[in-house]
N, C-alpha and C positions, 0 to 999 in steps of 0.2 A: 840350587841357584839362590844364592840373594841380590836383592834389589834396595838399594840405599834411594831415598830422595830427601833432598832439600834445599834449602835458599843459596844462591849463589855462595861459592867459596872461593877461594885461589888454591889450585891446583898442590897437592902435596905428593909427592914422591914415598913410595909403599912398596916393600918388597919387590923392588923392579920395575912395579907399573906407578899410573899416576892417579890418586884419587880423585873425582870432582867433583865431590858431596862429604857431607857432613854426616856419617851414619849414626849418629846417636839422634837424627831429628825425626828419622823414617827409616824402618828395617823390615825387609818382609824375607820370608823365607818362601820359594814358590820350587813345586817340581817342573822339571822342564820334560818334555815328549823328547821320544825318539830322533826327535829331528831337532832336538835342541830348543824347543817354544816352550817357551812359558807365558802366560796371560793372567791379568789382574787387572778387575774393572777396576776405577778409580773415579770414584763419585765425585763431583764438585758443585759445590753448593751457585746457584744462577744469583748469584748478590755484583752488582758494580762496585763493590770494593775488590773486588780480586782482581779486576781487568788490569793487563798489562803486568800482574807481578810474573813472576819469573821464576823455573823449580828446577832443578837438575836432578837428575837420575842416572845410574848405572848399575848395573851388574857385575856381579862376584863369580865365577863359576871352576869347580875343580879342574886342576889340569898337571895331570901326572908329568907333565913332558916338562913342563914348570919348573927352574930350580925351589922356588916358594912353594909351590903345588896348588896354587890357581892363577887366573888371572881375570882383568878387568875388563869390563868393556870398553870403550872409547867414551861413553857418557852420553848424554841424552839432554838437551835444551827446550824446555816448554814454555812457551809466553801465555799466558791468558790472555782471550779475547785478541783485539786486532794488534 
């Protein structure tokens, strides 16, 4: 499985699916469990400049049945703070 994150983008169109991260800013490559889980702490530094930014994430993962031979997740929205 990979996991892209970064700052907000406008959605791009990818092999079928639609990207909603910028992977050249965050790239993790993680193994996923039998059940399809994958976990990755993600440290953040407690400073008030970060409050309120905004990070997008998703997921990459094989998928034979794919005409591409993966696909994406639906994307992930994180606000900092309130």
């Amino acid at each position: 499985m990979l996991l892209a994150g970064s700052t907000p983008q406008s959605p791009i169109p990818v092999l079928g699916c639609v990207l909603h991260v910028d992977p050249n800013q965050v790239l993790l490559a993680l193994l996923a469990n039998a059940r399809g889980r994958a976990d990755q702490p993600l440290p953040i530094p407690g400073t008030t400049a970060l409050l309120g930014n905004e990070l997008h994430f998703q997921g990459a993962v094989l998928a034979p049945q794919s005409p591409s031979g993966l696909t994406l997740t639906r994307g992930l929205r994180v606000r900092l703070g309130r």
